[in-house]
C-alpha positions as CSV (number, residue, x, y, z in Angstrom):
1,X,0.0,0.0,0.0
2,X,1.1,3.5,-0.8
3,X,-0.5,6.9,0.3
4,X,0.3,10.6,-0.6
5,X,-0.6,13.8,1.6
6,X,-1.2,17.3,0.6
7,X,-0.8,20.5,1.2
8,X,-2.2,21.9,4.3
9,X,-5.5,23.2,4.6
10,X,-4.4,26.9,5.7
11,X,-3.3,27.1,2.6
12,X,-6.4,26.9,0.6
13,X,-6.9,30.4,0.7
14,X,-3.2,31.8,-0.4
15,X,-1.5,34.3,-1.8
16,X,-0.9,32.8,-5.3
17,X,2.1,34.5,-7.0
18,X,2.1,35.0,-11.0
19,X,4.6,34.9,-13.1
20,X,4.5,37.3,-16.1
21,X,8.3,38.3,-16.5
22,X,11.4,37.0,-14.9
23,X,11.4,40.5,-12.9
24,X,8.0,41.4,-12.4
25,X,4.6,39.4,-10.2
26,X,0.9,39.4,-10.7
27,X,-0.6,38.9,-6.8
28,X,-4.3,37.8,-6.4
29,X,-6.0,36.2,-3.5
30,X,-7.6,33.1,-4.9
31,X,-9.6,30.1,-3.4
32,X,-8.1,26.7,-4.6
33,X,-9.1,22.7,-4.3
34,X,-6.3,21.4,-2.3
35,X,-5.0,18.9,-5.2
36,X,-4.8,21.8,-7.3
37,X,-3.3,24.3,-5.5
38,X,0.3,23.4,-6.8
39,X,-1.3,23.0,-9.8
40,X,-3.0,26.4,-9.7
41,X,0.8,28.1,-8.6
42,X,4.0,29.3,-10.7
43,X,6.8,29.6,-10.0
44,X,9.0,33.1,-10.0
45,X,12.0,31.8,-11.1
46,X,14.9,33.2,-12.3
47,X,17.0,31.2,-15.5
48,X,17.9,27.8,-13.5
49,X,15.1,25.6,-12.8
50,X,14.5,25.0,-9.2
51,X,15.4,21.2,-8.5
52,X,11.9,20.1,-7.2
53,X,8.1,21.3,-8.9
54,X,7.5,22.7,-4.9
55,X,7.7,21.6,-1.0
56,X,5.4,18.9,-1.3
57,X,7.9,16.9,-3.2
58,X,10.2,16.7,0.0
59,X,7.5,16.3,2.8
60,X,8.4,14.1,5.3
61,X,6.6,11.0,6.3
62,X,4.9,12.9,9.3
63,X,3.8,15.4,7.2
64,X,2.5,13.7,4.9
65,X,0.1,11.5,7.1
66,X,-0.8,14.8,9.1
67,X,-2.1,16.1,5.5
68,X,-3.8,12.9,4.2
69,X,-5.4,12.9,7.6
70,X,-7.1,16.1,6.8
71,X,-7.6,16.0,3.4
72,X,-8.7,12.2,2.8
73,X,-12.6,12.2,4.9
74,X,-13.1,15.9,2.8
75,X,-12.8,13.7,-0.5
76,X,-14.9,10.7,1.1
77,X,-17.7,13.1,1.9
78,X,-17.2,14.7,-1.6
79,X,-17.9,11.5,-3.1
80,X,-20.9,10.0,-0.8
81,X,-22.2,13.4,-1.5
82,X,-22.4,11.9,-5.2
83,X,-25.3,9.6,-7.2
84,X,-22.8,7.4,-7.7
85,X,-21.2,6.8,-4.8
86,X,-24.6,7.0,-2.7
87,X,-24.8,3.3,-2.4
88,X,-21.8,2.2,-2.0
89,X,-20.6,4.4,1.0
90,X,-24.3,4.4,2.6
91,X,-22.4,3.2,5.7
92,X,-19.0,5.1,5.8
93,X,-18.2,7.8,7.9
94,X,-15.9,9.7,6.2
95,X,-14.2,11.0,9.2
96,X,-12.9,7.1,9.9
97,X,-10.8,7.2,6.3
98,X,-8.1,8.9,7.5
99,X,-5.1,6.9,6.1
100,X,-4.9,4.1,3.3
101,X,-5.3,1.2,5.8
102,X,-8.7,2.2,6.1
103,X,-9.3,2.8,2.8
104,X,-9.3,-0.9,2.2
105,X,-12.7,-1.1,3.8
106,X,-13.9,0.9,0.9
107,X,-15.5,-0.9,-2.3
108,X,-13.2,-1.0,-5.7
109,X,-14.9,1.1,-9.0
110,X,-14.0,-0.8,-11.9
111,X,-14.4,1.2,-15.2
112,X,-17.1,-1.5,-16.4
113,X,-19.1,-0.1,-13.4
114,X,-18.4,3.4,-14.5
115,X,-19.7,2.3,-18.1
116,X,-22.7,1.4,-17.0
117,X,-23.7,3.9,-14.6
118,X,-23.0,6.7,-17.4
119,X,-24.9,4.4,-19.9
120,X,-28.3,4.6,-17.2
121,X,-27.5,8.4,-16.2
122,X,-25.3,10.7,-18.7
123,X,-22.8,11.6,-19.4
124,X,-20.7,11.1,-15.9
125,X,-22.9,8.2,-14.4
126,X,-23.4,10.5,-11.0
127,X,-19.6,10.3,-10.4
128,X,-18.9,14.2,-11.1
129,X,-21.3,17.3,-10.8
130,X,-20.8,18.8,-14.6
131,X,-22.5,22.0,-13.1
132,X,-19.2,22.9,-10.6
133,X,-17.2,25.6,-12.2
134,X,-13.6,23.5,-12.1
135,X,-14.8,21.1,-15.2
136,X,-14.4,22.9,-18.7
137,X,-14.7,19.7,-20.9
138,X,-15.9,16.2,-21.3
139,X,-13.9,14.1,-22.7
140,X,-14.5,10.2,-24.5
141,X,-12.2,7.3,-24.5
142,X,-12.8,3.9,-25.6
143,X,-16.0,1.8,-24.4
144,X,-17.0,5.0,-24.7
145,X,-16.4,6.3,-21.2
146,X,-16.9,10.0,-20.5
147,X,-14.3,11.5,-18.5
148,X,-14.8,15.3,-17.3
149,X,-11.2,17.6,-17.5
150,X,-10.2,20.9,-18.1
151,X,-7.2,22.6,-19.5
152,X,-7.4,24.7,-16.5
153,X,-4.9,24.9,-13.8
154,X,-2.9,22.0,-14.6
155,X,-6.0,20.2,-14.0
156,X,-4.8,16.5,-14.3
157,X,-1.4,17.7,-12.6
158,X,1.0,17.4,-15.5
159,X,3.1,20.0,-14.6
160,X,5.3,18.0,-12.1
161,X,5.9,15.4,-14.5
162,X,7.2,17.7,-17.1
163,X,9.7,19.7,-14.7
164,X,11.0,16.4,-13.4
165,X,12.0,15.8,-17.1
166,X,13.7,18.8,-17.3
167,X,11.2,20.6,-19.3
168,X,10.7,24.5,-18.2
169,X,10.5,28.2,-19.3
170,X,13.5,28.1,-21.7
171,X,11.8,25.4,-23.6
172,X,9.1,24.9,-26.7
173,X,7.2,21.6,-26.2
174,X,6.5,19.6,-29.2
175,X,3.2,17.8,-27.9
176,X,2.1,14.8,-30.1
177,X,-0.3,13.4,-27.7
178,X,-3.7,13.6,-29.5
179,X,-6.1,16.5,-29.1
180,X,-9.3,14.6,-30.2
181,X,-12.1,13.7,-28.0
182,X,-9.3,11.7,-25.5
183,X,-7.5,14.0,-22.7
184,X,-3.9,13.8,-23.3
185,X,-3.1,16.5,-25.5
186,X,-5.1,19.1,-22.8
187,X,-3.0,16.9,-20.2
188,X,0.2,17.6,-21.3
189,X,-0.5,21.5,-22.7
190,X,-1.8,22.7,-19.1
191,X,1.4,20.9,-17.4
192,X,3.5,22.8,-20.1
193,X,1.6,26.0,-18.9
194,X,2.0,25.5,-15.6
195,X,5.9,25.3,-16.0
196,X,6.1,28.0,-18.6
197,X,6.9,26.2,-21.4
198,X,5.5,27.8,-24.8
199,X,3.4,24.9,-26.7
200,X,3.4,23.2,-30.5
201,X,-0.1,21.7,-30.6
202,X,1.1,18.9,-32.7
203,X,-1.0,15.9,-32.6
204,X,-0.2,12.9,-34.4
205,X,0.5,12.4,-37.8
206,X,2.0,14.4,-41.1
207,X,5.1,13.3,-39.9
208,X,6.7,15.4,-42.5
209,X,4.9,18.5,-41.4
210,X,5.7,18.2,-37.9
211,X,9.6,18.1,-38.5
212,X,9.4,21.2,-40.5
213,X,7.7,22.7,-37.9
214,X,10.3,21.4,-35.4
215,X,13.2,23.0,-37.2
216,X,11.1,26.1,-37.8
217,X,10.0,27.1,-34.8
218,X,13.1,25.2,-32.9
219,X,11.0,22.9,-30.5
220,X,13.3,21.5,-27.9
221,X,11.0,19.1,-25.9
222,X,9.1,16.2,-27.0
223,X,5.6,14.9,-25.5
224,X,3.8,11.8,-26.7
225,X,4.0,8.2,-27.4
226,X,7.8,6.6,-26.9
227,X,7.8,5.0,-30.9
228,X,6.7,8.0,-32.0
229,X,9.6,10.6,-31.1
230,X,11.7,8.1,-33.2
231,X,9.2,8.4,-36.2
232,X,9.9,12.3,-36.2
233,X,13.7,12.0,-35.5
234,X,14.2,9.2,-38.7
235,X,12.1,11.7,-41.0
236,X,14.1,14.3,-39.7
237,X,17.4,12.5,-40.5
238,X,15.8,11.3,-44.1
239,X,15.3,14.9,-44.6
240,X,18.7,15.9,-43.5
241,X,17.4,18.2,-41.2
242,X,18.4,18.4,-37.1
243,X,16.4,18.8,-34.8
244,X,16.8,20.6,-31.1
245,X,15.3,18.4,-28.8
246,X,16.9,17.2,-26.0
247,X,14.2,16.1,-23.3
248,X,11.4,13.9,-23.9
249,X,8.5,13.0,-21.6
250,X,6.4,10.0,-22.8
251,X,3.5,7.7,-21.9
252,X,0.7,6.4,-23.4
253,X,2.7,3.1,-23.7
254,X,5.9,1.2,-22.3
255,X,9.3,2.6,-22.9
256,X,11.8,-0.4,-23.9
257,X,15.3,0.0,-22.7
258,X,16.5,-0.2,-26.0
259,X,14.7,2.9,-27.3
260,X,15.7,4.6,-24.3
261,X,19.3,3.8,-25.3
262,X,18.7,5.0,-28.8
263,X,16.9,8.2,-27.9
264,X,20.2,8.6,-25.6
265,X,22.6,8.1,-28.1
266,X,20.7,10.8,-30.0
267,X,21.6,13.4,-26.9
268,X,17.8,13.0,-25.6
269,X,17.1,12.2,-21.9
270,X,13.9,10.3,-22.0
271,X,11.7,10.1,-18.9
272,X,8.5,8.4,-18.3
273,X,4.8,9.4,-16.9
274,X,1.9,7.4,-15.7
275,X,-1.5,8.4,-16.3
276,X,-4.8,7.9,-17.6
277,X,-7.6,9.4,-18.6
278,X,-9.7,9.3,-15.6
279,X,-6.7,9.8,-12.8
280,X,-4.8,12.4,-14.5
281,X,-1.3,11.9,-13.6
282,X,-0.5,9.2,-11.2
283,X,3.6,8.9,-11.5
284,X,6.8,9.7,-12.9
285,X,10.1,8.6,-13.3
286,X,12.7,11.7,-12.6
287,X,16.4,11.9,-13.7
288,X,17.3,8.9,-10.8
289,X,15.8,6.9,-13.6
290,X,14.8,4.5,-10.5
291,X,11.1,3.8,-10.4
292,X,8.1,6.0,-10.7
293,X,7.4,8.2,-8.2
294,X,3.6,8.8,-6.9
295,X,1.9,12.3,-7.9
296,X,0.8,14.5,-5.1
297,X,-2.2,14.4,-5.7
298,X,-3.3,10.7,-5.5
299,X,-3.4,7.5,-3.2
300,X,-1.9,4.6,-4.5
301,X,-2.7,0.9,-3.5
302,X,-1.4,-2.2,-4.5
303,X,-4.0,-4.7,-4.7
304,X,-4.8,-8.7,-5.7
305,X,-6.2,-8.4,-9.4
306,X,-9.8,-8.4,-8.8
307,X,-10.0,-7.9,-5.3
308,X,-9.8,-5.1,-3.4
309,X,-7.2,-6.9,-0.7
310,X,-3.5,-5.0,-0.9
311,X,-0.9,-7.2,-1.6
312,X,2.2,-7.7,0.3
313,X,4.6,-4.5,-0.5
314,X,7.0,-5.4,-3.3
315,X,4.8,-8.1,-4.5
316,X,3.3,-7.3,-8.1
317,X,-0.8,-6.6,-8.0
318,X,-3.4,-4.0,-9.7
319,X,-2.8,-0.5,-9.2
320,X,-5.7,1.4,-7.4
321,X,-6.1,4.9,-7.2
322,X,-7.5,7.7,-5.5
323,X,-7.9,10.7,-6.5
324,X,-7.9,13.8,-4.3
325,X,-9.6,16.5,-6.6
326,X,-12.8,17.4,-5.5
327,X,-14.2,18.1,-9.4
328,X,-13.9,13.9,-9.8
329,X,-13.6,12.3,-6.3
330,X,-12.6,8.9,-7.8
331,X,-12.6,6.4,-5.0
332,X,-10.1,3.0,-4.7
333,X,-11.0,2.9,-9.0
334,X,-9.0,-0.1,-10.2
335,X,-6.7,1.1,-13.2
336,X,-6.4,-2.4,-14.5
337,X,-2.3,-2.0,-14.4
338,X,0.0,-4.3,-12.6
339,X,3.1,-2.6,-10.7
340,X,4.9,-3.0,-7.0
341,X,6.3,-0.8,-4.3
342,X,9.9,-0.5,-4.4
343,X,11.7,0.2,-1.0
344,X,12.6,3.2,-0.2
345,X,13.1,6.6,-1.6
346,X,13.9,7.8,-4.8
347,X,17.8,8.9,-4.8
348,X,16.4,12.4,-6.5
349,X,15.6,13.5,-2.5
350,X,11.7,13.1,-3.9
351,X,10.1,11.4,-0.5
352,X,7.0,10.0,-1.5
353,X,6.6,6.1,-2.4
354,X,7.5,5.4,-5.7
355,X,6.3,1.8,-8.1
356,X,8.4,-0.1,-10.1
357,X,6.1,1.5,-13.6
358,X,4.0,-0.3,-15.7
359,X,4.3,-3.8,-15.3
360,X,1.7,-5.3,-18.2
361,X,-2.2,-5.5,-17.6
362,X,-4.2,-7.4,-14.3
363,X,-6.7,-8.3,-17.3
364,X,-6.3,-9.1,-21.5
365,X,-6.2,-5.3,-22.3
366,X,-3.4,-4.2,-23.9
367,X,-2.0,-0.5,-25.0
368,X,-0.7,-0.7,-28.4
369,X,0.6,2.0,-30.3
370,X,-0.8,4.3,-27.2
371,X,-4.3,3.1,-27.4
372,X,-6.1,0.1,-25.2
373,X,-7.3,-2.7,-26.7
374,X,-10.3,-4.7,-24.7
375,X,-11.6,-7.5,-25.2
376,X,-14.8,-6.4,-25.7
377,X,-13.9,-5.0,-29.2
378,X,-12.2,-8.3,-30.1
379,X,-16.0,-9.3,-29.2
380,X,-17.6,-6.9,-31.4
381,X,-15.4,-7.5,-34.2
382,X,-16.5,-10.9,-34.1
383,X,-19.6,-10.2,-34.0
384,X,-19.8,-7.7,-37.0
385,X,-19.1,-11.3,-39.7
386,X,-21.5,-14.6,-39.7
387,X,-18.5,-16.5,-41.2
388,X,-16.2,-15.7,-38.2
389,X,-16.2,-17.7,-35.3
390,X,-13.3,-16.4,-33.3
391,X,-10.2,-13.5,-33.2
392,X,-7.0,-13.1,-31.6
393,X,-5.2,-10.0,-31.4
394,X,-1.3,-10.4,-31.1
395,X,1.4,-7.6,-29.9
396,X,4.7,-8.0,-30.6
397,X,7.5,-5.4,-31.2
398,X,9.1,-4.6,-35.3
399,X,12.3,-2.9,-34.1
400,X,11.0,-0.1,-31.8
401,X,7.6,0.4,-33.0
402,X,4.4,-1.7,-31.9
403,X,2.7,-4.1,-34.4
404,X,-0.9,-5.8,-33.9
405,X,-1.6,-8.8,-35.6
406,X,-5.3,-10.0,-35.5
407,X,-5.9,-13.6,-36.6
408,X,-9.1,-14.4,-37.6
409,X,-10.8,-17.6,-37.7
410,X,-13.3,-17.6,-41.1
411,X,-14.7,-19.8,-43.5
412,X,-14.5,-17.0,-46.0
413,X,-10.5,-17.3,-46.9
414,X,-8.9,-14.2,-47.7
415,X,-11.2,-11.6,-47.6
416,X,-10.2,-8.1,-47.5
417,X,-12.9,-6.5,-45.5
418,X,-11.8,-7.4,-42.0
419,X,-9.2,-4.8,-42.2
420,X,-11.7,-2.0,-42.4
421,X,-13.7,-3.8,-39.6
422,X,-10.4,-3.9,-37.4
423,X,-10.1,-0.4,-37.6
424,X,-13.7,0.5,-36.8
425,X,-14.0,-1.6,-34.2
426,X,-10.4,-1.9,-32.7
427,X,-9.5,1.6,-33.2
428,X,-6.1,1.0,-34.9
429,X,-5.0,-0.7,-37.9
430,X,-3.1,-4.0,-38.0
431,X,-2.0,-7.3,-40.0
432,X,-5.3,-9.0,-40.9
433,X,-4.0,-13.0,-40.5
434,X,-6.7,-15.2,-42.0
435,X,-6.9,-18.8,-40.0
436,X,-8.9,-22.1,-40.3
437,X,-11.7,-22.6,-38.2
438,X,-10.5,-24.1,-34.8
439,X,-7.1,-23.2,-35.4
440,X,-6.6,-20.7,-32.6
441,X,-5.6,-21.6,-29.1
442,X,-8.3,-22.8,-27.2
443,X,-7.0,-20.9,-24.0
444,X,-9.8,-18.1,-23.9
445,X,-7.0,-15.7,-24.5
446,X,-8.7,-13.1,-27.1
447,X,-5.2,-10.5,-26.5
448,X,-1.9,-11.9,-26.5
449,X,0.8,-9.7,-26.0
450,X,4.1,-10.7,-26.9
451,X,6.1,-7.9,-25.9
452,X,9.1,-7.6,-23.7
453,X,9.0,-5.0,-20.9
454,X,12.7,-6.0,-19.4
């Protein structure tokens, strides 16, 4: 089990200091949610970047259970408070959650769950108030779930990953996480905000494009998927043009050690977040390069997949989360990930727990080329042709890019339609492998994935 404090309560109402040059400050009094309040802040720097994103970085241990004390019944209230948490906390008294230990005594939300409620009560399935003034958008990711943000305030807390990466001020952020209908882009733009970095809104896609705006307007950061930074840098070299980035912070899928290697060999320090959609930002690896440290504003648990019952620390389990903003109170919701404690403290001086990163998936989803795959849409794919009887999508690794292979069991032969069903229905496109009827495994795995995470 794992837990994370915040900030103190007296300082919800602060003194929040602007920055607008490196010699001159914008004061305002300002009311801020308690997860958001580093979010909310910038720094007055001057031209070399303060070590840590703020004090709650270096908290120590006594601190950090005084301000979980405080802060952890306010967010159980928040959410019993909710249509969709009315049932399942009917009996809890908020002010006995207190630390994780007790949180255990709490029910886990699986996103299934969260599908369905928003399918009987749109769009949030009484699990956010759309009305409060913190949300700004509504966002849709696979299943569809509906997810509510906002590019406000480093809303999803993406600033601290981006400074521990190195990324700050002095530096134009090349963002190729996608801007369409799924959070990410917004993710990573606020956290480039909220560390003064200027922003290149670049998506994904027109590879070509993108490295002429790289040398153009001199980006010198990268954020999106790991395989994709080395798309950009081999059209860049095919092009025989050089680019200026030197930090890079992905997600969205694993890093390999050998693209690490390769984006290091290129003069690029690569760095890791964890994240999703729902969560906002849950960890990140700084320059120790040893484990991912916990966000401030989240509770992490290690559980048994399935259960709700932590695991032994250092043994691998699901990751569970709570969040601690009060716009989406998620409570103990099961990311589906496996990862483990590690001992210790991070050798940066960070102090909070850190995991070992992503560790594969506690069910068959799988996150190829930065989107999940669920078994569900293996289902549906199924289900869209008479003539097939079963499908099983494959990950492996071509180099250092991801490649999905579906085989599909059909008694049509080779026809050339599934490959415009795969992409309706999976979301990406793949190999289309045409099989024999009772060919495939009979091991009720629909999502095999063959990659190597060590």
């Amino acid at each position: 089990m794992a837990f994370v404090g915040l900030v103190n309560f007296s300082l919800l109402s602060t003194l929040r200091t602007v920055k607008s040059t490196p010699t001159e400050k914008c004061l305002s009094v300002t009311y801020i949610s308690i997860p958001q309040y580093v979010a909310a802040r910038t720094f007055i720097k001057d031209d070399t970047m303060s070590r840590y994103f703020d004090a709650l970085e270096t908290r120590s241990g006594d601190q950090r259970a005084h301000d979980l004390a405080v802060a952890l019944p306010q967010q159980i209230a928040r959410a019993k408070a909710l249509p969709g948490y009315a049932a399942a906390l009917a009996e809890i008294d908020p002010m006995t959650v207190k630390n994780v230990a007790a949180l255990k005594n709490l029910p886990v939300l699986r996103k299934s769950l969260l599908g369905n409620a928003q399918a009987n009560l749109s769009p949030l399935g009484g699990y956010a108030d759309l009305t409060r003034a913190g949300i700004t958008h509504v966002f849709q990711s696979p299943g569809p779930v509906y997810e509510p943000g906002s590019s406000c305030n480093d809303w999803f807390r993406f600033g601290r990953v981006l400074h521990a990466a190195g990324i700050g001020q002095n530096d134009i952020l090349h963002n190729c996480f996608s801007y369409h209908l799924t959070p990410a882009g917004i993710m990573f733009e606020s956290g480039a905000r909220a560390v003064g970095a200027k922003i290149l809104p670049a998506g994904i896609g027109q590879t070509e494009l993108q490295v002429r705006a790289a040398v153009d307007i001199g980006t010198t950061a990268y954020a999106g998927t790991p395989d994709y930074l080395k798309v950009i840098l081999d059209k860049a070299e095919e092009m025989g043009e050089n680019l200026k980035i030197t930090r890079a912070s992905v997600g969205g899928g694993a890093l390999f050690p050998s693209l690490r290697q390769e984006y290091a060999d290129r003069g690029i320090l690569c760095l890791q977040g964890y994240g999703t959609a729902d969560l906002g930002s849950i960890g990140y690896e700084s320059e120790a390069m040893d484990g991912m440290i916990i966000d401030e504003g989240v509770i992490v648990e290690i559980v048994t997949p399935g259960t709700g019952n932590p695991v032994t620390p250092g043994d691998v389990g699901e990751v569970v989360v709570t969040t601690l903003n009060p716009d989406y109170p998620l409570i103990r919701f099961a990311t589906g990930d496996l990862s483990a404690l590690l001992p210790g403290q991070s050798p940066c001086g960070r102090t909070n727990i850190r995991i070992r990163g992503w560790m594969g998936r506690a069910d068959q989803t799988a996150k190829i080329k930065g989107m999940f795959v669920r078994p569900e849409q293996v289902a549906a794919l199924v289900a869209r042709h008479d003539e097939v009887s079963k499908a099983r999508v494959v990950a492996t690794r071509d180099g250092e890019m991801d490649v999905m292979t579906v085989r599909i069991e059909s008694t049509a032969g080779d026809f050339g339609g599934y490959g415009k069903t795969v992409a309706e229905t999976l979301k990406l496109k793949g190999v289309v492998e045409i099989v024999t009827p009772g060919s495939l495994p009979n091991d009720g795995i629909v999502i095999e994935d063959q990659r190597k995470y060590e």
